[in-house]
Each structure stands twice: as structure tokens, then as C-alpha cells.
N, C-alpha and C positions, 0 to 999 in steps of 0.2 A: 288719480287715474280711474277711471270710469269698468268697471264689470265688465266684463266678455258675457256676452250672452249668446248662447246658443242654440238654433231651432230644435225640436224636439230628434226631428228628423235624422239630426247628426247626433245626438249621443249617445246610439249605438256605437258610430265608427269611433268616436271619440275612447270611449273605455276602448274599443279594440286596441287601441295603439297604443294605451296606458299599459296594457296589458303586455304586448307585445316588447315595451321598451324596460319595465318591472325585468322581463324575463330573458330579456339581451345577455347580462351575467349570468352561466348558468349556477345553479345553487353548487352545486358539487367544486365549485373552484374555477373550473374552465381552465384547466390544464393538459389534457390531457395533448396537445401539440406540444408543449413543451418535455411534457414525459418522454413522448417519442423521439423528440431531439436529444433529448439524453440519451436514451437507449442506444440510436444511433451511434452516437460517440464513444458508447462503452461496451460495441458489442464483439469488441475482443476479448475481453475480461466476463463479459456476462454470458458468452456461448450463444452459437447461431438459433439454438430453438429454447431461447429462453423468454419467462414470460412476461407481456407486460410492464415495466415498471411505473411503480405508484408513489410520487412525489404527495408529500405532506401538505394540504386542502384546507378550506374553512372547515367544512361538515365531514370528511370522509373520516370516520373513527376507525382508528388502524389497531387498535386492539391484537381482534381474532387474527389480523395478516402478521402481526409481531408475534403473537404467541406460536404461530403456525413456522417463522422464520427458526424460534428459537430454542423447538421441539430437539430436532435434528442438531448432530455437531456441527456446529459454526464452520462456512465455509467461504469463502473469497467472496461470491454474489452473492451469499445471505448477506454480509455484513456490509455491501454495500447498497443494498435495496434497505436493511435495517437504519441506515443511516440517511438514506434519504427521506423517509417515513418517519423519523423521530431524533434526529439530531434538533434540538432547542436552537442552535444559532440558525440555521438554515432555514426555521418556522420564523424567526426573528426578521432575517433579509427577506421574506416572502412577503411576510405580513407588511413590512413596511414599502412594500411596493404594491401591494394590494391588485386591484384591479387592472393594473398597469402592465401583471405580465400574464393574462388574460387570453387566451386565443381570440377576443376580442380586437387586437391589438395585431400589429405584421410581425412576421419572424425576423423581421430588422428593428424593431423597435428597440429605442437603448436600453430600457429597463428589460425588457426582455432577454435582450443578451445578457444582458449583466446575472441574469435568474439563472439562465444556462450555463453559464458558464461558474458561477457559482456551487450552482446543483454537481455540475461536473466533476470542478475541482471535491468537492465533497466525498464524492464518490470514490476517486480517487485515492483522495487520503486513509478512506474507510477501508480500501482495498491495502493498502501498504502497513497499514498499521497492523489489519489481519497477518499479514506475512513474518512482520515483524514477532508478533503473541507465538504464533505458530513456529516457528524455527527459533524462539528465546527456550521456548519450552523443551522443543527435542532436546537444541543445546545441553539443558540442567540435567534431561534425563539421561542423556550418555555422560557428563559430569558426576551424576549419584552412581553410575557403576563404575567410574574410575575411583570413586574414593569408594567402593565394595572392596576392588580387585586390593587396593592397598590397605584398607583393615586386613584382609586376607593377607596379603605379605606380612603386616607387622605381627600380627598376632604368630605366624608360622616362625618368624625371624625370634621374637621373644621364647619361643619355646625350645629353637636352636641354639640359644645362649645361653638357656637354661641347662641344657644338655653337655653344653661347652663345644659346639661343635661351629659357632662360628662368631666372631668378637663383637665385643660393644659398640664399635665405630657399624659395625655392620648394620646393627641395632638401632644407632643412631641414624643413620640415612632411612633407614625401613620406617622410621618415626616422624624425619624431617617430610618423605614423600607422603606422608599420609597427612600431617601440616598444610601442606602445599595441598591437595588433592582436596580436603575440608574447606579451605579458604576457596578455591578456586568455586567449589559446589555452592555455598552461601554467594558469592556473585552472582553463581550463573542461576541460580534461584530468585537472588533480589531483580538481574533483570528480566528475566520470566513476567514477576510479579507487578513491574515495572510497566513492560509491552503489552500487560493485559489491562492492566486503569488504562494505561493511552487509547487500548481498543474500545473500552469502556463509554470514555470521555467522547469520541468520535461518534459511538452509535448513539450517545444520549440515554443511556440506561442508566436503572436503580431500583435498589431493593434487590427483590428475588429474582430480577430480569437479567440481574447480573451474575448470578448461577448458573451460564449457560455451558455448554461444554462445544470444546475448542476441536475443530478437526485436529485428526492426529498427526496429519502430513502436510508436507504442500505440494502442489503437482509436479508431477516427473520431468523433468527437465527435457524440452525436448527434442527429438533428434536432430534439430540446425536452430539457429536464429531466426527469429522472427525477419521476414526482407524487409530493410530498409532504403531500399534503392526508391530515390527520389525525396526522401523523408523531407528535405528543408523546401523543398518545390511546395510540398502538401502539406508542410506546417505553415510555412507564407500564405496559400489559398485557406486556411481552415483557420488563420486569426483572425475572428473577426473585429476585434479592435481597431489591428494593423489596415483592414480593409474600411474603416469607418475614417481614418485619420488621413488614407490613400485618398479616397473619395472627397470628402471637405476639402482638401487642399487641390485635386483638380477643378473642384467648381469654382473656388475661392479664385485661383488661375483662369479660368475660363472664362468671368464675370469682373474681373477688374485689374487692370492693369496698372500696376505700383508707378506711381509719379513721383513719390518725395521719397528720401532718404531712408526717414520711418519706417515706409510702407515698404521698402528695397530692404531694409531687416526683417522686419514683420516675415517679409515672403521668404528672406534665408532661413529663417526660425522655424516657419512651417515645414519645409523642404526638409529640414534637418531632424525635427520630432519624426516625418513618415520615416526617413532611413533609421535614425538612431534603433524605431520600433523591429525594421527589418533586419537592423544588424544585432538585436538583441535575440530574435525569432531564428533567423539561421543559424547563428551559434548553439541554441540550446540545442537545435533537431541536433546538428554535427555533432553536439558531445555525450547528446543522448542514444546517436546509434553506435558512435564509437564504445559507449560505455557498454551499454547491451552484449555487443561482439565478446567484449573482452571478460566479461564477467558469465557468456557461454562458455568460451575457451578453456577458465578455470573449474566452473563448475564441472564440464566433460572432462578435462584434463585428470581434475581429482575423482570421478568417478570412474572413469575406465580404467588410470594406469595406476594412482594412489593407490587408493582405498584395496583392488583387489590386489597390488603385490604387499603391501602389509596384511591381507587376509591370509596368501600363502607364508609369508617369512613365519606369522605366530603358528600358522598349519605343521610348516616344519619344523619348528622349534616345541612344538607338541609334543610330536611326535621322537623327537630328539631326546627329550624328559623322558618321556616313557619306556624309551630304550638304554634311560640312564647314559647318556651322552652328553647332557646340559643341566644345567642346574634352574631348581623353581626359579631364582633370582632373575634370572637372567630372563623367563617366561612372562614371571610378571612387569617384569621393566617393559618388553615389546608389549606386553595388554594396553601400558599406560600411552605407549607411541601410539599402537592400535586405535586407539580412542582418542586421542589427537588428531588422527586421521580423519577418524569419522566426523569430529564438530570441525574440520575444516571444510570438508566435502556440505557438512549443512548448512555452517553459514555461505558456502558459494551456492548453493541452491536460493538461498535466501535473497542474497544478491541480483542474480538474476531476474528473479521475477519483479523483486523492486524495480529494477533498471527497464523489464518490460513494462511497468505502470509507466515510467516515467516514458518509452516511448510512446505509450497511448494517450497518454498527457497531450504531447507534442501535437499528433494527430488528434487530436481532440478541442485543438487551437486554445489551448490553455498550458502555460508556465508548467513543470514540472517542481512541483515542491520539495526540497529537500525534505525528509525524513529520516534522522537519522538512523540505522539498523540497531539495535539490543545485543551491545557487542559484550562477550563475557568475560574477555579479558581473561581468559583461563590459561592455568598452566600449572599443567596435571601433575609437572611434579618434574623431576630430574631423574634425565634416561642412563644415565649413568651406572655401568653394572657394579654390581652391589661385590664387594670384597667376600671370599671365600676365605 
């Protein structure tokens, strides 16, 4: 093949357009359309005046932005901006699609989707796993004051047998519930310690990145449910899979009409992949908004009527002591109910908001993942009043 040779004239233009097509990629990744579809998808979880999110790039060194995340107590949109920015799989799926999910490239492109939804699901997980660390923890820490309240009974109980003023069975249960109350507090510690590597594992941290300190709450549950009205309509429009496999088989339909036998399955098979997808897509919104609902109900159920008439019954029952009406026994047994109360009302908080990811899942046209919650299996001990 013979040399291209070109007048002097044109290689000006020439470098221009070398130049030009060098700089098509921008250096910085050329994501930030993508970013924004994310954002998009998760700006229920991430708050209407929140900033920016910055997905993981060739060049962008996210350093200063991680250390700046993990100043402050860890909270639900730190850790999931922290995991978009430095989860190792999610740098894995990007890298191997490289140029491909580009804002170079349409917002329909398949790799593209696949990055978004991806990135999404990540997010996602980043946020439930937060939930999880966060109400494993409260968990333990009302678990360490039920086995307080019961050293405090046994120790009182030991010194009333000492006295002879109430029997060794009594003694014994004062011992068993403190048994009970130590084992329960060691679970609800190991799954603490458990839900926080999972958060770990998610955000892609190590070393002393992993030293971060955990919000102490999780948000207040709030006064209704999130509306779900239409949920399976806007999970069906917001898959985009389901609408990629819709589309192929209308063109496929529109461009050739099945003549042999083969091709009159081929066409059943197609038709049955788009529905299988749609009947896989409305099920999940259905049992993702019924879940939601139901996991409000309890959570307000145990904070409105629970939690405050076991604050009054130990209020009266105080009070009842104090007037020498009741006996300690009997005080510290409602503490231990008390405090049953309370790690029920937080795992229902807990629940909740997991069941809110999994709505935003839905709406996000991406599967909602199971996760499961950092259940502690607690039980504080036997309410049973103590023999006088």
C-alpha cells in the first residue's frame, strides 16, 4: 500500500482533527451523565439538596472526598456516595466496560445501562447495610443495660440471702436471668460487630479508614408511609431491561413473520421471556409496597402504644417501690420487659427503612436485594416474678 501523502496546506487541519478525536474521551472519565442518573434514582435516600455524586473514574483521586465523607459520623448518604467512590468491585465492572459507559455513548447503550444499574444497585446495598451496623448497635447498647439492670438484681438478691430474707431458688433465678442477659448481650455484640465488616466490605475500606464512627441513630420514622400508589405502573416504566427485551421482540414482530414451526416457538419463547420479566417486575413492587406498609404499622404501632405504656407501667411500679407497695424484684423484672420493648421498637425502625430501600430499589428499576437484617436473637432473660 502506497503512503498518503498530504499537501502541506492541509496539515494544519489534519493535526486539528487528530486533536480533536485524542480529546473525544474526556480525561476525567466522562461520566458525569451517568453520575446524574444515579443521583436521579436515589434522590429519595440522598435528600433533595444534596450534592453532586462522584462515581469512581480513571484520574479522579478521591482521597480528600473519602476523608472529608469519614470525618463526620457515618450516615446513610455518606456511605453511599463512600461506596460509590471506592468499592473495588464496582472500579472492577467499570474498568471492564471502559469507554463503553462514556457519556460518549447514549443513555440507552447496554453497557451503559448495565453501569447504572450496577452503580445503583451498589448504592443501594451501601445504604441497607448502613442500617443494618446502625440499629445492630443500638440493639447491643440497650442489651449492655439489660444485663446492668440484672448484675444489679443478683448482686442485691445475693446480699438478701445473705440476710436470710429471701431463699436460694430466688437466688437462683436472679443468677439464671443474669445467664440469660450475658449470653443475649455477646450475640447482640457479635451481630454489631458482624453488620459493621458487612458495612465495611461494601464501602471498600481498610486500615485506619476503618475507624470511622457510626451515626448513632437512624432517622425517625416518619409520620406515614412513603405513597406507593402506582408503584408496579413505575417499576414496569423504570426497568430498563424489561423495556430492552419489550422492544427486540416488537421489532423482531414487526420485521418478520414466523413461517416454520421453529420460528412459531422462537416467537412463543420471545413473548414469554418479555412477560416472565413483567411478571417478575410487578410482583416485586406488590410485595415491596405491601412490605413497607406493614413494617410502618409496626414500627408506629411499637412506638406510639408499646414503648410508652411500658414507660408508664416501670413509672408506676417506681413509684409503688418507693412507697413500699412493691418489691425491687418485681421492678427489676418490668426493666428487663422495659428493654425488650425498646430492641423491638428498634429493630421495627430498622425494618422500615430497609423496606424503604427496597421501595427505592423498585423505583430505581433495579431488583431489590435481599439483606438480611443483624437479628440478635435476644432474650433478656425471664419475666417471671421472682419468689418473695
Amino acid at each position: 500500500m502506497s503512503p498518503i501523502h498530504l499537501p502541506l496546506r492541509a496539515l494544519p487541519l489534519a493535526f486539528a482533527l487528530l486533536f480533536t478525536q485524542a480529546h473525544a474521551a474526556p480525561l476525567d472519565g466522562g461520566v458525569q451523565g451517568l453520575q446524574a442518573e444515579v443521583q436521579s434514582r436515589l434522590g429519595a435516600l440522598l435528600g433533595p439538596a444534596a450534592a453532586p455524586l462522584r462515581i469512581a473514574s480513571p484520574t479522579f483521586a478521591d482521597a480528600d472526598e473519602l476523608t472529608k465523607l469519614l470525618q463526620a459520623p457515618l450516615d446513610g448518604p455518606a456511605a453511599m456516595r463512600i461506596a460509590l467512590l471506592h468499592n473495588p468491585e464496582l472500579q472492577m465492572a467499570l474498568g471492564a466496560e471502559g469507554s463503553n459507559i462514556t457519556d460518549m455513548q447514549s443513555t440507552g447503550f447496554p453497557p451503559r445501562l448495565r453501569a447504572r444499574d450496577e452503580a445503583t444497585r451498589l448504592a443501594l446495598r451501601a445504604y441497607k447495610a448502613w442500617v443494618n451496623a446502625v440499629a445492630a448497635e443500638r440493639s447491643a447498647q440497650l442489651l449492655r443495660e439489660a444485663k446492668t439492670t440484672a448484675e444489679t438484681a443478683d448482686e442485691l438478691t445475693r446480699r438478701m440471702v445473705r440476710a436470710g430474707n429471701v431463699s436460694r431458688l430466688t437466688q437462683a433465678q436472679s443468677q439464671a436471668t443474669l445467664s440469660d442477659a450475658a449470653v443475649a448481650l455477646a450475640r447482640g455484640e457479635q451481630a454489631a460487630f458482624a453488620a459493621r465488616e458487612q458495612l465495611i466490605r461494601v464501602l471498600g475500606l481498610w486500615g485506619a479508614q476503618t475507624g470511622f464512627t457510626l451515626a448513632t441513630a437512624l432517622p425517625s420514622l416518619p409520620a406515614s408511609p412513603t405513597d406507593t400508589t402506582d408503584l408496579e405502573a413505575r417499576a414496569l416504566a423504570a426497568r430498563s431491561s424489561l423495556q430492552a427485551e419489550r422492544l427486540s421482540w416488537q421489532r423482531k414482530q414487526a420485521t418478520h413473520v414466523p413461517s416454520s414451526v421453529d420460528e412459531r416457538w422462537d416467537a412463543l419463547g420471545d413473548a414469554a421471556k418479555v412477560r416472565a420479566q413483567a411478571v417478575q417486575v410487578r410482583s416485586e413492587a406488590s410485595e415491596a409496597a405491601f412490605n413497607l406498609r406493614t413494617q410502618w404499622d409496626i414500627a408506629h404501632h411499637l412506638q406510639t402504644e408499646v414503648v410508652p405504656l411500658r414507660q408508664f407501667i416501670h413509672d408506676e411500679l417506681t413509684l409503688r417501690y418507693n412507697g413500699m407497695l412493691t418489691s425491687v424484684f418485681e421492678v427489676m423484672a418490668d426493666s428487663r420487659t422495659r428493654t425488650l420493648s425498646g430492641l423491638a421498637a428498634a429493630e421495627a425502625l430498622r425494618d422500615y427503612w430497609l423496606a424503604f430501600a427496597d421501595v427505592q430499589a423498585v423505583l430505581a428499576g433495579v431488583s431489590p436485594e435481599g439483606s438480611a437484617p443483624a437479628r440478635t436473637g435476644a432474650a433478656v432473660g425471664p419475666d417471671a416474678k421472682a419468689a418473695h
